[in-house]
Gaussian input, Z-matrix of N, CA and C with variables (Angstrom, degrees):
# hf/3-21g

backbone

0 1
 N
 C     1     B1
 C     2     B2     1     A1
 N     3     B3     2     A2     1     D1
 C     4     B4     3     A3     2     D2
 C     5     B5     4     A4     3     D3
 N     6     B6     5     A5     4     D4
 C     7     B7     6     A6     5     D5
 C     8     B8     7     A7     6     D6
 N     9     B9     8     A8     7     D7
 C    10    B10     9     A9     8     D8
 C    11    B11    10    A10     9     D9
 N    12    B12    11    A11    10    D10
 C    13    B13    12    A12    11    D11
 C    14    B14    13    A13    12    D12
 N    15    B15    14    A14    13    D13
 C    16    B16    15    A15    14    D14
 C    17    B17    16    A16    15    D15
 N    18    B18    17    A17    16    D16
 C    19    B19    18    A18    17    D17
 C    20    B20    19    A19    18    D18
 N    21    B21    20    A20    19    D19
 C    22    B22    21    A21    20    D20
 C    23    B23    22    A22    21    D21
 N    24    B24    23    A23    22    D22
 C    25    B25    24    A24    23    D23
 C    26    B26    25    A25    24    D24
 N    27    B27    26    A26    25    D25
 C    28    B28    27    A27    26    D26
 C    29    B29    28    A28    27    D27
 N    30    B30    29    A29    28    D28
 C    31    B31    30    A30    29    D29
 C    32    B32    31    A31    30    D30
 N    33    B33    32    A32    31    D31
 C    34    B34    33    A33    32    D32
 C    35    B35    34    A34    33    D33
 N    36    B36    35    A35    34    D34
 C    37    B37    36    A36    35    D35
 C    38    B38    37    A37    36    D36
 N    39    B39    38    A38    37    D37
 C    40    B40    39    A39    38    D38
 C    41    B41    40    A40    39    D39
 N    42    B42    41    A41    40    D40
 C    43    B43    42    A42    41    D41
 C    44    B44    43    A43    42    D42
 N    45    B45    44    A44    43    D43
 C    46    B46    45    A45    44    D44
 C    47    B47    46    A46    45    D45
 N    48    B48    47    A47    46    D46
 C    49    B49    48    A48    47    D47
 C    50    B50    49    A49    48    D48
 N    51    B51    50    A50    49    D49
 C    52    B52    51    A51    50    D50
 C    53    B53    52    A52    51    D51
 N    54    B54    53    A53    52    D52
 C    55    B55    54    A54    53    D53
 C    56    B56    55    A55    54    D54
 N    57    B57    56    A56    55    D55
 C    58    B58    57    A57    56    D56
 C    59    B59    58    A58    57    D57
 N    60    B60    59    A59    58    D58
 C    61    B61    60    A60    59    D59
 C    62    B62    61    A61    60    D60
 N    63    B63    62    A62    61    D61
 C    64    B64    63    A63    62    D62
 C    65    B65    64    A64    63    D63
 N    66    B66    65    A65    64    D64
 C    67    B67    66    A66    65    D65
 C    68    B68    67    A67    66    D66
 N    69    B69    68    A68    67    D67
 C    70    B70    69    A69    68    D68
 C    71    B71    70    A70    69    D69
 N    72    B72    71    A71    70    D70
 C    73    B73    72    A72    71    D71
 C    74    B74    73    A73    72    D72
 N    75    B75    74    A74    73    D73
 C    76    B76    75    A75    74    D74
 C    77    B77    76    A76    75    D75
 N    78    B78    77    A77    76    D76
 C    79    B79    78    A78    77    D77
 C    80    B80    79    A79    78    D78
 N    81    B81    80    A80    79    D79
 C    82    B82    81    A81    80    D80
 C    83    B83    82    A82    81    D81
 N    84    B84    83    A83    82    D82
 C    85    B85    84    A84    83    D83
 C    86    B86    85    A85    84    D84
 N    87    B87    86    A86    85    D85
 C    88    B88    87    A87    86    D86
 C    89    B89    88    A88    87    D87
 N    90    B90    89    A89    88    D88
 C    91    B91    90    A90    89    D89
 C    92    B92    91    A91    90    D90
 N    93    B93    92    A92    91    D91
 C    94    B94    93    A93    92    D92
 C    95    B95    94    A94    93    D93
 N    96    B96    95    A95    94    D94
 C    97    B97    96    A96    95    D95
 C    98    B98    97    A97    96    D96
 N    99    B99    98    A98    97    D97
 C   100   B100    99    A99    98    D98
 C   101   B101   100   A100    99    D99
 N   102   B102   101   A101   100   D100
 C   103   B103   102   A102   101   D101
 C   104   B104   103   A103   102   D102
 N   105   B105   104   A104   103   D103
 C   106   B106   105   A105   104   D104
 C   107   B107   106   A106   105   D105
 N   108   B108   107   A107   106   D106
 C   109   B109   108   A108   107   D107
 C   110   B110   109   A109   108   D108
 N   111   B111   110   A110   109   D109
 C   112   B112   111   A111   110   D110
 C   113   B113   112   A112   111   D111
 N   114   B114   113   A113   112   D112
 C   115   B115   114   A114   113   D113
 C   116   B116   115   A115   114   D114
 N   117   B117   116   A116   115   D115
 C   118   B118   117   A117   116   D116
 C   119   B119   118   A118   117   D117
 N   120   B120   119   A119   118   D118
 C   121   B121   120   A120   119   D119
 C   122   B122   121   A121   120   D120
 N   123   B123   122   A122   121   D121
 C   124   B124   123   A123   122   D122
 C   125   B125   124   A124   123   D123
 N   126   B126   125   A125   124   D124
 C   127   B127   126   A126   125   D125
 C   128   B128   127   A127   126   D126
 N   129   B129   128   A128   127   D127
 C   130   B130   129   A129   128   D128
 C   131   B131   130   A130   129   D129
 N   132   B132   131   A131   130   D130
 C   133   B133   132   A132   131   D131
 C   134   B134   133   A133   132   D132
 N   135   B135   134   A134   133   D133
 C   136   B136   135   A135   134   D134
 C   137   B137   136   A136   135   D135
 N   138   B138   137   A137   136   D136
 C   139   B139   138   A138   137   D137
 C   140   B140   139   A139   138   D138
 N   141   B141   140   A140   139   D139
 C   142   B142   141   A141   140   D140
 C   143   B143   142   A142   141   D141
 N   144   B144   143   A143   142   D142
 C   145   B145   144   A144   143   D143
 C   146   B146   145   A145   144   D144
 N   147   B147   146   A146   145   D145
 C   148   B148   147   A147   146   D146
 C   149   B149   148   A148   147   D147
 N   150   B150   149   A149   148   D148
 C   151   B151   150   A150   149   D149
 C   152   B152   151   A151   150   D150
 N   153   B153   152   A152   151   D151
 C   154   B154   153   A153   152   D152
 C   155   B155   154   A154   153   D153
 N   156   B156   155   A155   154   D154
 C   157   B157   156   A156   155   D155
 C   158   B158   157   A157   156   D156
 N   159   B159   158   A158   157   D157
 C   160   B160   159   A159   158   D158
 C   161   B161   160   A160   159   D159
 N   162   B162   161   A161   160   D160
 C   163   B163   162   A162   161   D161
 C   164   B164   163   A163   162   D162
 N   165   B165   164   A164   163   D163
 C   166   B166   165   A165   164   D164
 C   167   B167   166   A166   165   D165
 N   168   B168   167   A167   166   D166
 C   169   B169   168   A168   167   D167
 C   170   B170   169   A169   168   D168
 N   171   B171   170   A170   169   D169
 C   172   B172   171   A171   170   D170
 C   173   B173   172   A172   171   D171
 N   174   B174   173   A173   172   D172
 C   175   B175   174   A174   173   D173
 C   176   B176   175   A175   174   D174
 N   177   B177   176   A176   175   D175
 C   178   B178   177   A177   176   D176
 C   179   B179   178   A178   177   D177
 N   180   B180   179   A179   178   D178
 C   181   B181   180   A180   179   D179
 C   182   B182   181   A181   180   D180
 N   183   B183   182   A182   181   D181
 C   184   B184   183   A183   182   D182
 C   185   B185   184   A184   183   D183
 N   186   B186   185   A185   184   D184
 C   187   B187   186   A186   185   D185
 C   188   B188   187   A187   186   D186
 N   189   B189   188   A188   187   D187
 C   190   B190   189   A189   188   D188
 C   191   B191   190   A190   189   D189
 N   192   B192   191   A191   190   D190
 C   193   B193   192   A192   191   D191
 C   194   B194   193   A193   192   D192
 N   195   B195   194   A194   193   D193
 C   196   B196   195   A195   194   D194
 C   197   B197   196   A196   195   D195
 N   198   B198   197   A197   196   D196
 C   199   B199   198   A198   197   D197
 C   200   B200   199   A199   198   D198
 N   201   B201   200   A200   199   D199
 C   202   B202   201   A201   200   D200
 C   203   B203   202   A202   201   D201
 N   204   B204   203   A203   202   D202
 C   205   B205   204   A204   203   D203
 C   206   B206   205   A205   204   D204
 N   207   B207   206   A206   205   D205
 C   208   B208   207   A207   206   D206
 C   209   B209   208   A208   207   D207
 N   210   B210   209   A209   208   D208
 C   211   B211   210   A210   209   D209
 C   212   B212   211   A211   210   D210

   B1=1.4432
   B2=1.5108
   B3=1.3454
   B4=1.0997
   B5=1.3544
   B6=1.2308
   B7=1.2589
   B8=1.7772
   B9=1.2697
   B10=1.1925
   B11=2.2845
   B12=1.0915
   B13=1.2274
   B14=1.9641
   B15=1.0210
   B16=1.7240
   B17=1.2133
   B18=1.4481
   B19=1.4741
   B20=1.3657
   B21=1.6784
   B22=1.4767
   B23=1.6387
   B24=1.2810
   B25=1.4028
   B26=1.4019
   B27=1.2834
   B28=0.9950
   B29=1.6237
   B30=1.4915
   B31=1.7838
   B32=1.7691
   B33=1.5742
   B34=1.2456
   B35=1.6951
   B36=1.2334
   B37=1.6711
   B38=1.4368
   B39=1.2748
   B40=1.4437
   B41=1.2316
   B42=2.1975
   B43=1.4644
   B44=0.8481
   B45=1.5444
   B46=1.5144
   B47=1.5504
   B48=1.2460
   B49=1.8291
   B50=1.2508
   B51=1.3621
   B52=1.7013
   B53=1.8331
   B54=1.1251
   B55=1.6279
   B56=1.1805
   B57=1.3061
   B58=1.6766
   B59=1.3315
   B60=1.1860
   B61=1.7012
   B62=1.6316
   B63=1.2632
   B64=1.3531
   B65=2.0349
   B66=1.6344
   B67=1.9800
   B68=1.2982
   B69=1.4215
   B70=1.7253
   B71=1.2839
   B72=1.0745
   B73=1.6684
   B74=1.3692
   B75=1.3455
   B76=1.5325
   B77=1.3217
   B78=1.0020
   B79=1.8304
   B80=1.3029
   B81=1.3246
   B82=1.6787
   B83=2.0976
   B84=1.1393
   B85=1.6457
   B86=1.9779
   B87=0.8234
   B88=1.6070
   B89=1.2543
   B90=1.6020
   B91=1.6449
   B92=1.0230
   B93=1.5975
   B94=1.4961
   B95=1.4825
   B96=1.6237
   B97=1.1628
   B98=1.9148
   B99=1.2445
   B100=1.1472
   B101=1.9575
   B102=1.3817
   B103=0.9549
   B104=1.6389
   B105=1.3437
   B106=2.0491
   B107=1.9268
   B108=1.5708
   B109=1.3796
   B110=1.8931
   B111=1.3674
   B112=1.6147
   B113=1.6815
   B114=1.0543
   B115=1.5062
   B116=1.6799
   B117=1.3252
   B118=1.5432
   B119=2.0647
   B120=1.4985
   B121=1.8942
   B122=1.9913
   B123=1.4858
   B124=1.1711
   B125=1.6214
   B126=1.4478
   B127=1.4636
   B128=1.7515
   B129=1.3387
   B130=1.1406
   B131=1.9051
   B132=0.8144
   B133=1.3597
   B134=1.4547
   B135=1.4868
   B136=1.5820
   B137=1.4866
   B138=1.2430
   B139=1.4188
   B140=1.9524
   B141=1.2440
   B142=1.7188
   B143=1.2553
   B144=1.8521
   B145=1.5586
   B146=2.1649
   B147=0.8497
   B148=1.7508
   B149=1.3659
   B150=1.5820
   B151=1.5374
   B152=1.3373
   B153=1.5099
   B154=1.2668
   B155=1.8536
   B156=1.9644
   B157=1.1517
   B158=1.8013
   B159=1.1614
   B160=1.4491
   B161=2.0698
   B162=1.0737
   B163=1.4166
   B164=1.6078
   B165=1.4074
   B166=1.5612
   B167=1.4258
   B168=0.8506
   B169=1.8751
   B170=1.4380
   B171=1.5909
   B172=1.5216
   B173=2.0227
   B174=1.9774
   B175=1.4914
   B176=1.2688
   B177=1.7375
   B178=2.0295
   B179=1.8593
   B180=1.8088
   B181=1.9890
   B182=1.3711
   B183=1.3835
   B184=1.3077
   B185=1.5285
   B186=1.5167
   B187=1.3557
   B188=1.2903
   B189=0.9991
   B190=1.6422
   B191=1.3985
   B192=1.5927
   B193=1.5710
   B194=1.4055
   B195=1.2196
   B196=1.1879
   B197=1.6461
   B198=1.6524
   B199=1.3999
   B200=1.3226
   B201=1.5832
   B202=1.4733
   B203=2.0881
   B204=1.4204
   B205=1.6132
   B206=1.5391
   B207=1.2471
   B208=1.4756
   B209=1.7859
   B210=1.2022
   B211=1.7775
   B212=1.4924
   A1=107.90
   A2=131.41
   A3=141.95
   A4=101.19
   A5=120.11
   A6=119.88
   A7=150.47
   A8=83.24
   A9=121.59
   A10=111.42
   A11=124.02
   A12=137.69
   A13=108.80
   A14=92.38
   A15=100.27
   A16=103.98
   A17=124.99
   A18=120.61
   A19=149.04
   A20=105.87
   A21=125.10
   A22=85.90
   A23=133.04
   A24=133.17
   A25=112.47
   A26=142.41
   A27=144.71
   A28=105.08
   A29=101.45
   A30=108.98
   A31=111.39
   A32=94.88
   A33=116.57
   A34=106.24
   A35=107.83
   A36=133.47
   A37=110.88
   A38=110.49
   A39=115.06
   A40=125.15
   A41=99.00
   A42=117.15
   A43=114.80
   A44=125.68
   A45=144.31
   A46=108.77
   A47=130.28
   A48=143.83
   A49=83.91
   A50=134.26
   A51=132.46
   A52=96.81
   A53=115.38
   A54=126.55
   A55=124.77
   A56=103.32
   A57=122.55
   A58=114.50
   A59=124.29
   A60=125.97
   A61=105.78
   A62=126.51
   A63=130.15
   A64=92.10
   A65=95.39
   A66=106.89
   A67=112.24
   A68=100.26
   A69=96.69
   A70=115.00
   A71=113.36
   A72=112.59
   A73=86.69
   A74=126.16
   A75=115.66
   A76=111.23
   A77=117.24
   A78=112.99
   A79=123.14
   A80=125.56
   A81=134.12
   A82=108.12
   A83=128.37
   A84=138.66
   A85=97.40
   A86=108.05
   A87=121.43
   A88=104.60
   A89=105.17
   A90=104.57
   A91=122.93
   A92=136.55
   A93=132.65
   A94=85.41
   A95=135.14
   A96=135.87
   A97=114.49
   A98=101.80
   A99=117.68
   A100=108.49
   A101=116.11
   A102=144.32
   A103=96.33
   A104=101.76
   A105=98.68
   A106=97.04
   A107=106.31
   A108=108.90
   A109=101.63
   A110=112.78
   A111=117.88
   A112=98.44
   A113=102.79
   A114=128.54
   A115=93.66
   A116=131.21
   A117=149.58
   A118=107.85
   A119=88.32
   A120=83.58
   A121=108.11
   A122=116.23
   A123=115.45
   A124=109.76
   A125=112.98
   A126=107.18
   A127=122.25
   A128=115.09
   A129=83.40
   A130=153.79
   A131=109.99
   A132=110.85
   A133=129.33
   A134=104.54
   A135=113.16
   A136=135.03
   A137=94.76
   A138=123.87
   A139=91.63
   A140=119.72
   A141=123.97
   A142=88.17
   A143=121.91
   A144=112.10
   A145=96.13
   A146=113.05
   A147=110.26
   A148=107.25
   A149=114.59
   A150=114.40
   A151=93.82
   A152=141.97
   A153=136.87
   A154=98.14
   A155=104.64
   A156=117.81
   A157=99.63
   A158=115.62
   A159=106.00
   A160=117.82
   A161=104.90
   A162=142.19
   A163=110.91
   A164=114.19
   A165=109.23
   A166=106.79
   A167=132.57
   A168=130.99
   A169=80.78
   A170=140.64
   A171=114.01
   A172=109.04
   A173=86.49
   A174=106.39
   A175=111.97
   A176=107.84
   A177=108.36
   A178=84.28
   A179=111.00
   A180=91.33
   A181=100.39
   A182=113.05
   A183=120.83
   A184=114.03
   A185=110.29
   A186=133.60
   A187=109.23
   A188=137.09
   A189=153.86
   A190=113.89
   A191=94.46
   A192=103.41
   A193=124.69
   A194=131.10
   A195=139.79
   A196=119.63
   A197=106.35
   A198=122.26
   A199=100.76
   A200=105.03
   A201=88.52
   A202=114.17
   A203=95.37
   A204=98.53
   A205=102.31
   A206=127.86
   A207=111.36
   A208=90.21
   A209=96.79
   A210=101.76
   A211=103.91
   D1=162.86
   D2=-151.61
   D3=-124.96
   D4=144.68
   D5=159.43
   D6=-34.66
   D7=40.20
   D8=-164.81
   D9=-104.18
   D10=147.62
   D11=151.94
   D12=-28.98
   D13=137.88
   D14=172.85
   D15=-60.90
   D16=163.15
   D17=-166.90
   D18=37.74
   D19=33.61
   D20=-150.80
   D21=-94.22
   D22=140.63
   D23=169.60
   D24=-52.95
   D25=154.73
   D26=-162.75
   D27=-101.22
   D28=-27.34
   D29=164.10
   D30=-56.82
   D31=-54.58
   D32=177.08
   D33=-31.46
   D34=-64.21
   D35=179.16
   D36=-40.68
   D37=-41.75
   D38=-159.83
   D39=-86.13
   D40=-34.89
   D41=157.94
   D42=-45.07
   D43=-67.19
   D44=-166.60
   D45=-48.14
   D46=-38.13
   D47=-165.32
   D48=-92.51
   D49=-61.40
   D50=-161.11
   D51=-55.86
   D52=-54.04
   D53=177.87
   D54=-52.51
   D55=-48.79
   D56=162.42
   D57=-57.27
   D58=-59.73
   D59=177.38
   D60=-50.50
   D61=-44.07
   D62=-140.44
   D63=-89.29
   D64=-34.16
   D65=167.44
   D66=-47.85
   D67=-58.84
   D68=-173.36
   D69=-88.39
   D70=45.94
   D71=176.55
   D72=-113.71
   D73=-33.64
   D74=-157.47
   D75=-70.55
   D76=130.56
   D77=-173.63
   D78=-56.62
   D79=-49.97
   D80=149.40
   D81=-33.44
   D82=-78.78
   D83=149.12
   D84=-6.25
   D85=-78.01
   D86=-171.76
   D87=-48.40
   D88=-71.50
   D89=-176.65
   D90=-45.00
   D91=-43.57
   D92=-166.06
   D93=-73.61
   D94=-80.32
   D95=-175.07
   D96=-12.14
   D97=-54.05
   D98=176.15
   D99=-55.25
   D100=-55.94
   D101=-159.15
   D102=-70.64
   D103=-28.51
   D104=-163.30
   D105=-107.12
   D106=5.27
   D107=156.08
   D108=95.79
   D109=31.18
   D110=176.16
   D111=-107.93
   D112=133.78
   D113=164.57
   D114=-67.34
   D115=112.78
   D116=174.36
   D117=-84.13
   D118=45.21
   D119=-176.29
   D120=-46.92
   D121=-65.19
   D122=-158.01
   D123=103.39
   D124=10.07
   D125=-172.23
   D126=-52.06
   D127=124.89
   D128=165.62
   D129=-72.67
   D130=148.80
   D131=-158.49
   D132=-27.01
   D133=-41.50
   D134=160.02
   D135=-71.35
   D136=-22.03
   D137=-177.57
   D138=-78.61
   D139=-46.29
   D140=-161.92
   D141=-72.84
   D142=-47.83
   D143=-150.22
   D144=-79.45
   D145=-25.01
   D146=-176.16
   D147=-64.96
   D148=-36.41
   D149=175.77
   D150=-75.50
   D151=-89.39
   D152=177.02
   D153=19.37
   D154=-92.94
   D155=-152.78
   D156=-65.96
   D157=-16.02
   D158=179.12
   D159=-70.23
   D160=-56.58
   D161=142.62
   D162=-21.73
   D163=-48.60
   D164=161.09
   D165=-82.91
   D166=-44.65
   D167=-156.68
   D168=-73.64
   D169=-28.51
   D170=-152.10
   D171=-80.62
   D172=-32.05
   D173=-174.93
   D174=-75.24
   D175=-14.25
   D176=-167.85
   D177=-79.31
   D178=-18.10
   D179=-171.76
   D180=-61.02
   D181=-49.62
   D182=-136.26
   D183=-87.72
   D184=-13.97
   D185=162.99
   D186=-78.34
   D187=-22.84
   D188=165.92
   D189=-59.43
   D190=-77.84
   D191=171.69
   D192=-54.74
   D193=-33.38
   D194=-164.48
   D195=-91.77
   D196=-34.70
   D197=163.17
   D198=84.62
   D199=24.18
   D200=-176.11
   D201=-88.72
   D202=164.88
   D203=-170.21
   D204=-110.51
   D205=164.95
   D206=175.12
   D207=-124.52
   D208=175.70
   D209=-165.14
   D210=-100.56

């Protein structure tokens, strides 16, 4: 799922990534992105959400192990 609200249609999802991809293609779109310090991969969407959930499970270890609390 995408960065999106719980229960977001999955059509819904797909517009939104198809729209999104087609933004950062635009060279003006890119540059500021570029400019405000984002890495412009283009991942695709399934491909973004597996890192996403990987990327959480790695920080839930280390937040685990560590005991740390945030304020």
């Amino acid at each position: 799922r995408s960065c999106t609200a719980a229960g977001t249609p999955a059509a819904v999802q797909d517009l939104l990534a198809t729209q999104i991809a087609a933004a950062v293609k635009a060279p003006d779109v890119r540059q500021k992105l570029v400019e405000s310090g984002f890495a412009v991969t283009g991942t695709p969407r399934g491909d973004a959400e597996r890192m996403v959930r990987a990327e959480a499970a790695r920080w839930a270890a280390v937040v685990k192990a560590t005991g740390f609390k945030g304020d």
